[in-house]
PLY file of the C-alpha trace (Angstrom):
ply
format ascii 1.0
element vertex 594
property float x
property float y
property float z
element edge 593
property int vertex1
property int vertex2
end_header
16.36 7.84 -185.69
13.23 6.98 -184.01
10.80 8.32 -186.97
12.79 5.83 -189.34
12.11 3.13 -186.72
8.23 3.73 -186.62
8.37 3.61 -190.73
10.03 -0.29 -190.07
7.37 -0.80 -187.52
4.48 -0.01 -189.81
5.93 -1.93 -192.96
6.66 -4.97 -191.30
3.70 -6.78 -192.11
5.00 -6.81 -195.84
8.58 -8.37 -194.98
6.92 -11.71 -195.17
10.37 -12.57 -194.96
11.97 -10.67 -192.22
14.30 -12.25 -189.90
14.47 -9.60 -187.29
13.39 -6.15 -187.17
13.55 -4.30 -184.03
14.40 -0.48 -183.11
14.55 -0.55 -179.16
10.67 1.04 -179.00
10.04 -1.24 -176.11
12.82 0.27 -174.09
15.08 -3.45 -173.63
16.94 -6.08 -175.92
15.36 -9.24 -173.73
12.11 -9.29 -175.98
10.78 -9.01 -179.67
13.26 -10.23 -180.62
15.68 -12.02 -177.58
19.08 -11.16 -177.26
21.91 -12.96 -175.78
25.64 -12.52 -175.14
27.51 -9.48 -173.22
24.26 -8.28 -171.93
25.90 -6.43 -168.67
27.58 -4.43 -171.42
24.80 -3.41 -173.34
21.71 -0.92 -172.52
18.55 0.83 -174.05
18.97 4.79 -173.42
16.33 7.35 -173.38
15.96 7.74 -176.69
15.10 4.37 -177.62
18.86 3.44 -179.02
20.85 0.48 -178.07
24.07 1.95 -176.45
27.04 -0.14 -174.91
28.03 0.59 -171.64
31.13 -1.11 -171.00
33.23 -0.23 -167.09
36.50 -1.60 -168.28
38.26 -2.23 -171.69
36.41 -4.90 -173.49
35.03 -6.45 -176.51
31.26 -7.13 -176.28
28.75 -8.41 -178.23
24.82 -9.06 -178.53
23.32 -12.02 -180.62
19.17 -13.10 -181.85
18.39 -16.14 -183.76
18.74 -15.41 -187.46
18.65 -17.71 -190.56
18.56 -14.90 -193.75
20.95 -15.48 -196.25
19.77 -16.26 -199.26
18.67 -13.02 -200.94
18.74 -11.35 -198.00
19.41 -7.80 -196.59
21.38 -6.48 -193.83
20.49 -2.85 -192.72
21.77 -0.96 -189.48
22.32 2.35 -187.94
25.48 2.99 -185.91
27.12 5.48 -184.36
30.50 5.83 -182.81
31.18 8.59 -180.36
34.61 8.82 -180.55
37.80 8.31 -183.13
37.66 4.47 -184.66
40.83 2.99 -184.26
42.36 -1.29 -184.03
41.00 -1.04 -180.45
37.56 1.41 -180.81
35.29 -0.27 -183.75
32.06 -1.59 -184.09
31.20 -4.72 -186.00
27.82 -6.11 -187.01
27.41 -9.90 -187.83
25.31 -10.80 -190.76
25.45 -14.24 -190.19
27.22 -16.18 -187.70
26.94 -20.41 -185.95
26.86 -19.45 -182.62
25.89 -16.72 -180.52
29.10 -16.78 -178.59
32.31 -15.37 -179.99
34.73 -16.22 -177.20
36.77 -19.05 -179.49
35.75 -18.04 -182.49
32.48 -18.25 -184.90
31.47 -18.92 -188.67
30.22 -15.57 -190.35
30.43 -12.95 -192.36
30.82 -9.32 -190.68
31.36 -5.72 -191.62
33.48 -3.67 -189.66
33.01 -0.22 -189.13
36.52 1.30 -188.17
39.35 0.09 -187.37
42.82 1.04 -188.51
42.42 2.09 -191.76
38.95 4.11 -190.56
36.84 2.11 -193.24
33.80 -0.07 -193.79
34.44 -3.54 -194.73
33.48 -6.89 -195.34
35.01 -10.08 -193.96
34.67 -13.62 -193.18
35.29 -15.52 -190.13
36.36 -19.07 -190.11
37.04 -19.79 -186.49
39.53 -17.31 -185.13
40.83 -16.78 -189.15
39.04 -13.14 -190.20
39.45 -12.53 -193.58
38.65 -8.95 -195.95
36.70 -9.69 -198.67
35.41 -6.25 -199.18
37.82 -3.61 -198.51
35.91 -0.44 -198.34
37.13 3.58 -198.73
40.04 4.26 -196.45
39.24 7.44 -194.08
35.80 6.92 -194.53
35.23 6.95 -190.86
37.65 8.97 -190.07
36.38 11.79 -187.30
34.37 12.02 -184.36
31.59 11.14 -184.53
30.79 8.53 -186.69
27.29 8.12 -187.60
26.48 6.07 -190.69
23.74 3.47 -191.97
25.14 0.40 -192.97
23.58 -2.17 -195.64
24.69 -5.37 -197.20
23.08 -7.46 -199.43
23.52 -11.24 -200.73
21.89 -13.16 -203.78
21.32 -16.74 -203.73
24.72 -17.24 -205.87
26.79 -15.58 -202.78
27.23 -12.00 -204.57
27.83 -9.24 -201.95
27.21 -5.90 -202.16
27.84 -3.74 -199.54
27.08 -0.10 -198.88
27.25 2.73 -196.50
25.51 6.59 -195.93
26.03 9.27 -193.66
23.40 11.69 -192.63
24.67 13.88 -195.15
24.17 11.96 -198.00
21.49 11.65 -200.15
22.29 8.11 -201.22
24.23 4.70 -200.30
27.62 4.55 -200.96
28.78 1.54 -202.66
31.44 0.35 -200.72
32.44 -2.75 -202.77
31.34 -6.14 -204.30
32.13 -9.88 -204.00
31.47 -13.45 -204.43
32.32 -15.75 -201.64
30.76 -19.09 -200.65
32.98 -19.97 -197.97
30.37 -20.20 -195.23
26.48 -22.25 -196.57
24.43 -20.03 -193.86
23.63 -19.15 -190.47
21.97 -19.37 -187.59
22.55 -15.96 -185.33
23.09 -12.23 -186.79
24.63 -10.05 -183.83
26.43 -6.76 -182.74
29.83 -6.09 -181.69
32.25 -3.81 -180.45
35.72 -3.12 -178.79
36.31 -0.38 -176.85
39.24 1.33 -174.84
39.13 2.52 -170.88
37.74 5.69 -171.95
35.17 4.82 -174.32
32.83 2.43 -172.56
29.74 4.22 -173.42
30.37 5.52 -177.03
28.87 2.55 -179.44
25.11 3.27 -180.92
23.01 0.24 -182.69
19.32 1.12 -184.03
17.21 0.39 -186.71
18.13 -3.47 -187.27
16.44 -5.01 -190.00
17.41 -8.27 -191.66
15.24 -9.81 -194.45
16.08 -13.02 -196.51
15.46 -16.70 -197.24
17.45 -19.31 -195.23
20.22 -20.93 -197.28
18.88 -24.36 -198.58
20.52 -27.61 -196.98
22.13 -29.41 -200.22
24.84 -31.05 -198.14
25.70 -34.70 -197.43
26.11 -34.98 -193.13
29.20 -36.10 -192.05
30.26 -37.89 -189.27
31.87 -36.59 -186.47
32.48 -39.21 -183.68
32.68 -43.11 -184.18
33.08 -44.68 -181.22
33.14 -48.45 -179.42
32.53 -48.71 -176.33
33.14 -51.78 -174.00
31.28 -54.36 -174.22
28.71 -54.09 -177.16
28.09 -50.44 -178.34
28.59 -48.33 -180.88
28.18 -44.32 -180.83
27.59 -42.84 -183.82
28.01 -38.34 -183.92
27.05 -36.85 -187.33
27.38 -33.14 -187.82
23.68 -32.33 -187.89
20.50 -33.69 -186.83
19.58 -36.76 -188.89
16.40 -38.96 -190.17
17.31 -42.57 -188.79
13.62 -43.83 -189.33
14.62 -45.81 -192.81
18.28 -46.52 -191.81
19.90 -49.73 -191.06
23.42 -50.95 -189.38
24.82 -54.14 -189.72
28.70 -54.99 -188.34
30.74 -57.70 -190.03
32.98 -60.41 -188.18
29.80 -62.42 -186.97
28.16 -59.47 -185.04
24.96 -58.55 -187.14
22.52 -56.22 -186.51
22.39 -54.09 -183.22
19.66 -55.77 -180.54
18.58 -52.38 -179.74
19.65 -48.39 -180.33
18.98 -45.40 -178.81
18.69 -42.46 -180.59
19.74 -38.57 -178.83
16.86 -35.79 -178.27
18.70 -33.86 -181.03
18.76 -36.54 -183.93
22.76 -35.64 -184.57
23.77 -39.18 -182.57
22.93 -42.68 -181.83
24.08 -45.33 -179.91
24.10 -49.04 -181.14
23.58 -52.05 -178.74
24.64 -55.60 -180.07
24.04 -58.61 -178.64
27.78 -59.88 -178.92
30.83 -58.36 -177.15
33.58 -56.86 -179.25
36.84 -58.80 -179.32
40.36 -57.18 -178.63
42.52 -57.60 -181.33
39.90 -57.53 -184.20
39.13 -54.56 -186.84
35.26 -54.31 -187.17
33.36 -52.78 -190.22
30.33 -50.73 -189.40
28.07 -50.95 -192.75
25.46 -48.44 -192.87
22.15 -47.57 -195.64
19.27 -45.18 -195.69
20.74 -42.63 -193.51
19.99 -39.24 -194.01
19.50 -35.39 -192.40
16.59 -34.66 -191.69
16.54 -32.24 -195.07
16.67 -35.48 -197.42
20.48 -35.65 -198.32
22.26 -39.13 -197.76
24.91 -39.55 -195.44
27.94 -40.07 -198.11
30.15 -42.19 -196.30
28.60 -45.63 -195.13
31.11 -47.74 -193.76
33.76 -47.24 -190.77
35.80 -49.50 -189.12
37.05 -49.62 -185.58
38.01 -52.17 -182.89
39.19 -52.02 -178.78
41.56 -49.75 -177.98
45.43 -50.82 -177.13
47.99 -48.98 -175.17
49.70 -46.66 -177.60
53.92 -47.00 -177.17
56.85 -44.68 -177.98
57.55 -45.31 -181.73
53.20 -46.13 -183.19
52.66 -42.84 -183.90
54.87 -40.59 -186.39
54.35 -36.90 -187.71
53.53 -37.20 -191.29
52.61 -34.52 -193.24
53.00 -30.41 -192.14
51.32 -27.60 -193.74
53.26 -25.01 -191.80
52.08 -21.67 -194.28
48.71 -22.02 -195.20
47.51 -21.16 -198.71
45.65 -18.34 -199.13
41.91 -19.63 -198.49
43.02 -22.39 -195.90
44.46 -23.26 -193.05
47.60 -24.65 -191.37
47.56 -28.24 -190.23
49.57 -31.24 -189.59
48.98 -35.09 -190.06
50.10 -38.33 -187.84
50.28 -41.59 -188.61
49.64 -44.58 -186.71
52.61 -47.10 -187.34
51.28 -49.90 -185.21
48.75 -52.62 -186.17
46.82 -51.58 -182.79
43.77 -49.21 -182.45
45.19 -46.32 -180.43
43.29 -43.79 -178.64
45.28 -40.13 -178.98
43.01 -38.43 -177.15
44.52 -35.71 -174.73
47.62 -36.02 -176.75
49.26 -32.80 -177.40
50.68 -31.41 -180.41
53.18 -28.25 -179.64
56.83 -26.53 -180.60
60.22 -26.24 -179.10
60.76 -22.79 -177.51
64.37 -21.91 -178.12
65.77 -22.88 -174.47
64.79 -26.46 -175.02
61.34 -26.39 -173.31
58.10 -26.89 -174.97
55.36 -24.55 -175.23
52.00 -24.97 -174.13
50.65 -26.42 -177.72
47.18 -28.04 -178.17
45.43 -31.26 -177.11
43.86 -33.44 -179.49
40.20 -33.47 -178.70
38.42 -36.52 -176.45
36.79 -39.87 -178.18
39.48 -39.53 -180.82
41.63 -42.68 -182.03
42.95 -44.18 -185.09
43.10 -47.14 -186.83
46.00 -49.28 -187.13
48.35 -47.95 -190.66
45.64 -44.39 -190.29
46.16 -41.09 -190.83
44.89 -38.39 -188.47
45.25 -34.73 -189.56
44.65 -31.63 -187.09
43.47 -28.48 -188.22
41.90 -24.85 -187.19
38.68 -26.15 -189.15
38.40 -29.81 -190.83
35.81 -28.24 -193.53
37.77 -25.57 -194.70
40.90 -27.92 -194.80
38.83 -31.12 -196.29
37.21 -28.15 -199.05
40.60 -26.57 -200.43
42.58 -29.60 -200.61
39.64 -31.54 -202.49
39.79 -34.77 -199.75
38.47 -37.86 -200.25
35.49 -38.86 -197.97
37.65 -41.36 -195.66
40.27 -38.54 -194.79
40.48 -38.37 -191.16
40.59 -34.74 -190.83
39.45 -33.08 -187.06
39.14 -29.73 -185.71
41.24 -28.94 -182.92
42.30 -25.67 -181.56
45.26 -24.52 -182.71
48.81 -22.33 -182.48
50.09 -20.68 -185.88
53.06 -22.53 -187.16
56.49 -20.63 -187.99
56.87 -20.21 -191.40
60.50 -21.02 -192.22
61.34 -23.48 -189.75
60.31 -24.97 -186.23
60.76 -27.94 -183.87
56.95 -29.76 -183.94
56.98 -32.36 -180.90
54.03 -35.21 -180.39
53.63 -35.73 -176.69
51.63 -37.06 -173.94
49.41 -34.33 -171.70
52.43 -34.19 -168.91
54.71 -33.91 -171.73
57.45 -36.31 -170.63
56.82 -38.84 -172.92
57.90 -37.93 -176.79
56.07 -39.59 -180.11
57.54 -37.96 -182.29
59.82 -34.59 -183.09
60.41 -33.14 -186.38
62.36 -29.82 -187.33
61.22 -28.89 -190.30
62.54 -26.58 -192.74
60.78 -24.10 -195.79
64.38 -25.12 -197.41
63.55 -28.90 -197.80
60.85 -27.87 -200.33
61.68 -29.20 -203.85
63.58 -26.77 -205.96
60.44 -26.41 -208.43
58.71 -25.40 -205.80
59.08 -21.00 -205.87
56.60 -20.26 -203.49
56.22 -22.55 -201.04
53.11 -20.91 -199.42
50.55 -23.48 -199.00
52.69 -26.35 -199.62
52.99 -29.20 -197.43
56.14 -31.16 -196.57
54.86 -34.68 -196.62
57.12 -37.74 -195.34
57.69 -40.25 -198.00
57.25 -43.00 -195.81
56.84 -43.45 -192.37
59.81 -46.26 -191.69
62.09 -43.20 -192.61
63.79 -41.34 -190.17
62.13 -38.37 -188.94
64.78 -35.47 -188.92
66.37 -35.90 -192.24
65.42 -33.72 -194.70
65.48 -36.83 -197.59
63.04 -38.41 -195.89
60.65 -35.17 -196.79
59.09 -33.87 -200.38
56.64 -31.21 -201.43
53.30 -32.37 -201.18
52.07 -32.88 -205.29
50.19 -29.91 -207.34
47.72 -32.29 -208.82
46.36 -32.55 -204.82
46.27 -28.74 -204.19
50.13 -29.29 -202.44
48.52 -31.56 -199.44
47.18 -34.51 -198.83
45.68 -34.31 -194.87
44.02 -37.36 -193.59
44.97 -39.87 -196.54
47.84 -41.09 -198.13
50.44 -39.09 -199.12
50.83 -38.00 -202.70
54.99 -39.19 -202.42
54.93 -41.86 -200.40
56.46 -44.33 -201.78
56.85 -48.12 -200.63
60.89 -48.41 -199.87
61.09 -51.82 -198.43
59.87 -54.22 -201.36
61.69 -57.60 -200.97
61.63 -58.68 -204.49
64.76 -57.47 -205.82
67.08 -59.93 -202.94
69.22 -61.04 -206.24
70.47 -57.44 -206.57
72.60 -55.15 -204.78
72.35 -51.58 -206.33
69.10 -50.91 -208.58
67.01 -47.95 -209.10
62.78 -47.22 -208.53
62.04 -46.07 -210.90
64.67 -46.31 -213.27
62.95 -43.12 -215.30
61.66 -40.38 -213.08
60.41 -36.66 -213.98
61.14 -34.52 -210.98
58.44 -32.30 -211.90
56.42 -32.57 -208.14
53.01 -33.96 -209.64
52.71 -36.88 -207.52
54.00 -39.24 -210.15
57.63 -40.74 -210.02
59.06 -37.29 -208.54
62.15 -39.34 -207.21
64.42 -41.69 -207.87
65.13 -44.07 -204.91
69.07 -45.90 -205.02
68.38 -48.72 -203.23
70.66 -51.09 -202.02
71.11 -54.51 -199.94
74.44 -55.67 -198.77
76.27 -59.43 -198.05
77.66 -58.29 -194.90
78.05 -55.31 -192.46
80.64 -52.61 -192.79
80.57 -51.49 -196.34
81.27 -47.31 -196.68
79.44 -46.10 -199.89
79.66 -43.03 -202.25
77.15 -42.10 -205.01
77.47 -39.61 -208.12
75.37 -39.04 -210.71
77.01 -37.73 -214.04
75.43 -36.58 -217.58
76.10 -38.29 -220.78
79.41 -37.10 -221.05
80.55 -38.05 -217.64
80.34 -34.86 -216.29
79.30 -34.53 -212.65
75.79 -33.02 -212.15
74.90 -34.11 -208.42
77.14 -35.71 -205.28
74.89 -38.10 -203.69
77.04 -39.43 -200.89
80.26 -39.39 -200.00
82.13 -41.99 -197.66
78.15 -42.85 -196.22
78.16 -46.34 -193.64
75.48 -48.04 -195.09
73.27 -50.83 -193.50
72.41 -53.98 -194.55
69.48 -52.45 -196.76
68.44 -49.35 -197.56
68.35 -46.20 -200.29
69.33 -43.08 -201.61
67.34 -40.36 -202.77
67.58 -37.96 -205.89
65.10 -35.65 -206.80
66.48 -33.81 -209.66
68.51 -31.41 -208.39
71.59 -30.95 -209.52
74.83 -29.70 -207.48
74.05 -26.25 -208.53
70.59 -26.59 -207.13
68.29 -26.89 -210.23
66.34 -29.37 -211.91
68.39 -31.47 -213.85
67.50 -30.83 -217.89
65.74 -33.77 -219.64
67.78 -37.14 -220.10
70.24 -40.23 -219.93
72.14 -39.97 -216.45
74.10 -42.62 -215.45
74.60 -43.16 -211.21
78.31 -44.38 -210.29
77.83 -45.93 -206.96
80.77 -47.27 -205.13
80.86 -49.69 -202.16
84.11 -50.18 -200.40
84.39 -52.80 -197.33
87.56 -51.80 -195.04
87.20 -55.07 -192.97
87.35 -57.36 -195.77
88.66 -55.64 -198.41
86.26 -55.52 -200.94
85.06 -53.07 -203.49
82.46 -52.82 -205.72
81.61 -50.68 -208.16
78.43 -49.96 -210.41
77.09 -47.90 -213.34
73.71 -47.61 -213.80
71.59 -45.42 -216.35
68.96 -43.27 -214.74
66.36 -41.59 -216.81
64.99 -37.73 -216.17
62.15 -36.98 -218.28
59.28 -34.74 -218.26
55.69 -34.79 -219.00
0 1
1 2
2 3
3 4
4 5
5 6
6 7
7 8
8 9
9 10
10 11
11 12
12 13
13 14
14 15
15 16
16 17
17 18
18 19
19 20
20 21
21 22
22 23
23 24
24 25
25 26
26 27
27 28
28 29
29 30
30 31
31 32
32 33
33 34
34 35
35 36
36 37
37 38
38 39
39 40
40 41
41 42
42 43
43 44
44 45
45 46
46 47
47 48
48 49
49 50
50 51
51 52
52 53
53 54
54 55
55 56
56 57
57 58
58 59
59 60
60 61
61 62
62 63
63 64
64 65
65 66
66 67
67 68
68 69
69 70
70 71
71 72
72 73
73 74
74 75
75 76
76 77
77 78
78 79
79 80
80 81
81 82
82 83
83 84
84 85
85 86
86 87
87 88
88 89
89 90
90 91
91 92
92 93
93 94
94 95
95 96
96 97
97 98
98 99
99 100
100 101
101 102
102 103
103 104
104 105
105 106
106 107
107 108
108 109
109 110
110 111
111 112
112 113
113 114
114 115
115 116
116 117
117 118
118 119
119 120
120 121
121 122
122 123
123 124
124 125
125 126
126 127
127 128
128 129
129 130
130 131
131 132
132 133
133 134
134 135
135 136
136 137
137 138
138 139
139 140
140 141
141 142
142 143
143 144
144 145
145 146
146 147
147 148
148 149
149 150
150 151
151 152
152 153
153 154
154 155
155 156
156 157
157 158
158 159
159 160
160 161
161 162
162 163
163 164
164 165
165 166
166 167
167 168
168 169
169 170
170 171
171 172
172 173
173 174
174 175
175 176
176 177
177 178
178 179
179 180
180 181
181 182
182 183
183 184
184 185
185 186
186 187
187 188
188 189
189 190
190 191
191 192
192 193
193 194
194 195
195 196
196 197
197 198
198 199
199 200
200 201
201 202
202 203
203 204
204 205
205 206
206 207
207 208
208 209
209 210
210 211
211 212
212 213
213 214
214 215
215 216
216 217
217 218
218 219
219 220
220 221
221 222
222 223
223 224
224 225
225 226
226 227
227 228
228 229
229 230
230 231
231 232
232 233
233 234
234 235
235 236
236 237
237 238
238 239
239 240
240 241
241 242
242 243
243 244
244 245
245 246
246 247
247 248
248 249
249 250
250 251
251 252
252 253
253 254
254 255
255 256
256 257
257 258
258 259
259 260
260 261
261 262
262 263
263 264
264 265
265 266
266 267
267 268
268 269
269 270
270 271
271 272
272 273
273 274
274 275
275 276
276 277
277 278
278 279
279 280
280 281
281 282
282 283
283 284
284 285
285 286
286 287
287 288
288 289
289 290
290 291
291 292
292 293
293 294
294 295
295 296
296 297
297 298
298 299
299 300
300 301
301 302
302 303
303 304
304 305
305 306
306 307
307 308
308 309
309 310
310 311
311 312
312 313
313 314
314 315
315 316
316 317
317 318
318 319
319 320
320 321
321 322
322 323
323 324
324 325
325 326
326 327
327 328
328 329
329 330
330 331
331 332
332 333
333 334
334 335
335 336
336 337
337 338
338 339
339 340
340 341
341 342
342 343
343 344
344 345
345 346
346 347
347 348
348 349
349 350
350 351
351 352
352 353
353 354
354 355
355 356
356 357
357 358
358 359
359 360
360 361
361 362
362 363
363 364
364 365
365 366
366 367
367 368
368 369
369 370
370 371
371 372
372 373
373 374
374 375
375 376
376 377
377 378
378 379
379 380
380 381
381 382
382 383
383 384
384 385
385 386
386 387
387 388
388 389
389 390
390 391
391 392
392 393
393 394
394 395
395 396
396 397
397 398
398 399
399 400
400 401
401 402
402 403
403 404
404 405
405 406
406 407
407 408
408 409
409 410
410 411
411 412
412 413
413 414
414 415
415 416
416 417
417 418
418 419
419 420
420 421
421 422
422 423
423 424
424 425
425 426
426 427
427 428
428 429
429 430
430 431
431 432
432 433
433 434
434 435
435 436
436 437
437 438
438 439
439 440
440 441
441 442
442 443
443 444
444 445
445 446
446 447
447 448
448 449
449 450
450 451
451 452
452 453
453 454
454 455
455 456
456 457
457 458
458 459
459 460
460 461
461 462
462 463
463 464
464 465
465 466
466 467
467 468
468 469
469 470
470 471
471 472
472 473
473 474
474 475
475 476
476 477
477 478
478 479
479 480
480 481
481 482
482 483
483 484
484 485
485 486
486 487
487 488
488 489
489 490
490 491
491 492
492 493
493 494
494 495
495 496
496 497
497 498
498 499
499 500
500 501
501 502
502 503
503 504
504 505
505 506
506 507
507 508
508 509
509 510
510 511
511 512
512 513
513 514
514 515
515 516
516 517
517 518
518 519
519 520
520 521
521 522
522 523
523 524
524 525
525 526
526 527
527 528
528 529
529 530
530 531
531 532
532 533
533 534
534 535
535 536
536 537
537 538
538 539
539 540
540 541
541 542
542 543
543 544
544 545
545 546
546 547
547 548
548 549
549 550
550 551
551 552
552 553
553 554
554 555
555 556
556 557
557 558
558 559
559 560
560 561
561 562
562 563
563 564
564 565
565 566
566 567
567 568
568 569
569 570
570 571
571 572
572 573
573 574
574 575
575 576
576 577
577 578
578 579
579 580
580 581
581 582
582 583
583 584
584 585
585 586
586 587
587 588
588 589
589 590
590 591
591 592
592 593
């Protein structure tokens, strides 16, 4: 391969846009270009080829600084001594966000073996890997494999990717795609994962990547927002930032920050006022003329935040769970702060029931993270990917966390303190308490209709709407609905809204029975019957009820299907056995559809 190599070596004054190009001539990966990672694993043999050589079972890897994507191309020679298999591959990573791979990266990669004995292209999204180009099955199939490897991307995220054994005359076109998933990179690396026995058996020469780096046309973001005691404010963005033209300015009396100090990396600052911060008050942080350092505005300019209170059993309440992700996104669940206090949830972890009772080792919400009093806080593999698919608004509080896949049918989800013997919350959800339009619920959420309503009871749930990609994480939910108005005291049975279309887009999907009694005691039941009086749907039968509350109907009828377009009428029933008295009510309920 080495007379290839020397044909790189003499061209590369005319890839004015190469990114790296090095075939091992100097005898070591540490120069021209550096490389970093599993370097104990790694070697450069006598004949000028990178070779692994790996002691034990392992998966190793070797990474350089690398910024092509934009019209760029990925070339490679590898060679496999041995069978591919799921535990003997190689991998080589076009683009990637860090040069270490032990939780996870951003990238794109192509894969050479692995089960099926192919080529093919994926992309990583933190521990998610995903085929987007699924090459020729058996096409590494024998011992050994020796191929060149090339991909290539346009501007508009068109892959192409393509493969050639010594053999053959030509590339073989392995497949194409679109995918703009990932806006660029900053590392392009080598992997592999070998077996006991095959330590030594990976080959890597003839790297050369050319290519523009992807242009920076994204708003920052921030990341951390935080007050600390007495007078500051520390502000984390998700890239470096231009703060020369920028200005701050808190409401409430406090102004403009006395001083401010900004970090070595531009991506945080820290505001000093010349007032202390009050317990018990909200502040709003107003911010203008901040921008990265490429020239694109930060889009969000005002947070608030205030001194942090204890938190209490009963403030914080699971609200929303996305427990089988849609097909280009992730899991994630949502909690909301029921409390008017500014509570810190930091160190909190989020986990299941095992089936003896005891609770697995879950996840802990990351450090410097809090939430407002009446906020929403939604945890997720990767906030981007989850903040992309479901179209967020720019106030959803949506963080990356790491993370344990959730069951798909049904689990116990428990909200607890790092010693994990104090409980927040606990919710068994079920795929069965998705609305009956609702065929497949993959990549629906379950969100809670309001937070006053109790947490295990399957009314108390609804499929997230279609018109918000079926969630709403970090923001309000598209069913909540406000169940305690006190404007109706004259009444004792009436219906919100008295015409509903159960057709799960967000808009009047349910019908709430509301209710408010003269005394305690009274034992209710609830039917709803068609024109005719025919029954279509028991509500509740022989139900205590308390001195104010609701029923819920979402359509369904007794057979479990949406009930057909029309006048209902609901016979509710109130009986009191103390006192004697009963009362009974017909009221006309409308299901229509848009």
């Amino acid at each position: 391969m080495k007379k290839s190599s020397l044909f790189f070596v003499i061209l590369m004054p005319f890839f004015c846009n190469a990114q790296v190009n090095d075939s091992f001539l100097d005898g070591n990966f540490i120069n021209n270009p550096i490389w970093s990672g599993s370097t104990s694993n790694f070697t450069v043999n006598n004949a000028l080829q990178l070779q692994s050589q790996a002691s034990a079972t392992s998966t190793s890897w070797l990474f350089t600084p690398s910024e092509a994507f934009d019209d760029a191309v990925w070339e490679c020679w590898v060679k496999i001594d041995y069978t591919t298999s799921a535990s003997n591959y190689a991998s080589i990573y076009l683009t990637s966000d860090r040069n270490d791979l032990s939780a996870g990266c951003y990238g794109y990669y192509v894969q050479i073996g692995g089960t099926n004995d192919e080529v093919s292209l994926f992309v990583q999204e933190g521990t998610k890997k995903t085929k987007i180009i699924d090459g020729t099955d058996k096409r590494t199939d024998g011992s050994p494999v020796e191929m060149r490897i090339k991909v290539t991307r346009d501007a508009r995220g068109n892959f192409t990717l393509y493969s050639k054994k010594p053999t053959e005359t030509d590339f073989v076109t392995e497949g194409a795609t679109t995918n703009n998933a990932l806006k660029g990179g900053t590392y392009f690396g080598l992997l592999y994962a070998n077996t006991t026995t095959t330590g030594s058996a990976y080959y890597f020469d003839d790297i050369v990547v050319t290519g523009h780096k992807a242009p920076d046309v994204e708003a920052p973001r921030w990341t951390t927002f935080t007050l600390e005691q007495p007078n500051k404010l520390r502000l984390a963005f998700s890239e470096p930032m231009d703060f020369s033209k920028a200005t701050f300015s808190v409401d409430k009396g406090t102004g403009t920050p006395a001083s401010q100090m900004i970090a070595d990396d531009k991506s945080s600052i820290v505001l000093n006022f010349s007032s202390d911060f009050e317990r018990g008050t909200i502040y709003t942080l107003q911010v203008s003329g901040l921008m990265d350092v490429a020239g694109n505005a930060l889009a969000e300019t005002q947070r608030s935040i205030g001194i942090i209170e204890p938190k209490a059993e009963g403030d914080l309440r699971i609200n929303e769970v996305m427990f089988e992700n849609p097909l280009n996104s992730l899991e994630y669940i949502e909690i909301y702060n029921n409390s008017e206090k500014v509570i810190d949830v930091s160190g909190l972890v989020f986990t299941t029931r095992k089936t003896d009772g005891t609770l697995n080792t879950g996840n802990k919400i990351p450090a410097q993270t809090w939430m407002l009093p009446r906020g929403y806080l939604a945890l997720c593999e990767n906030a981007d990917s989850v903040r992309n698919y479901h179209h967020c608004p720019l106030d959803a509080n949506i963080i990356t966390t790491s993370w344990s896949s959730l069951n798909n049918e049904s689990a116990t989800l428990v909200l607890t303190n790092a010693t994990k013997d104090t409980i927040y919350d606990e919710l068994t959800y079920n795929a069965k308490w998705h609305h009956v339009l609702v065929k497949n619920t993959k990549g629906v959420a379950l969100e809670r209709i309001n937070p006053e309503l109790p947490t295990q009871e399957a009314t108390s749930w609804h499929s997230a709407a279609s018109e918000v990609n079926y969630g709403t994480p970090g923001y309000l939910n598209s069913q909540y609905r406000d169940i305690l108005s006190g404007d109706e005291i004259q009444k004792s049975v009436w219906l919100e809204p008295e015409a509903f279309s159960p057709d799960n887009d967000g808009v009047d999907d349910v019908c709430f029975v509301k209710y408010k009694t003269d005394t305690d005691g009274y034992v209710a039941n609830a039917i709803i019957l068609n024109a005719v009086g025919v029954k279509v749907y028991h509500l509740a039968t022989n139900i205590l009820l308390s001195s104010e509350g609701f029923l819920s109907w979402d359509g369904r009828t007794d057979a479990g299907k949406i009930a057909n377009s029309g006048v209902y009428v609901l016979y509710f029933e109130m009986f009191n056995p103390k006192t004697g008295t009963r009362k009974q009510l017909k009221l006309p309920v409308v299901v229509s559809s848009r």
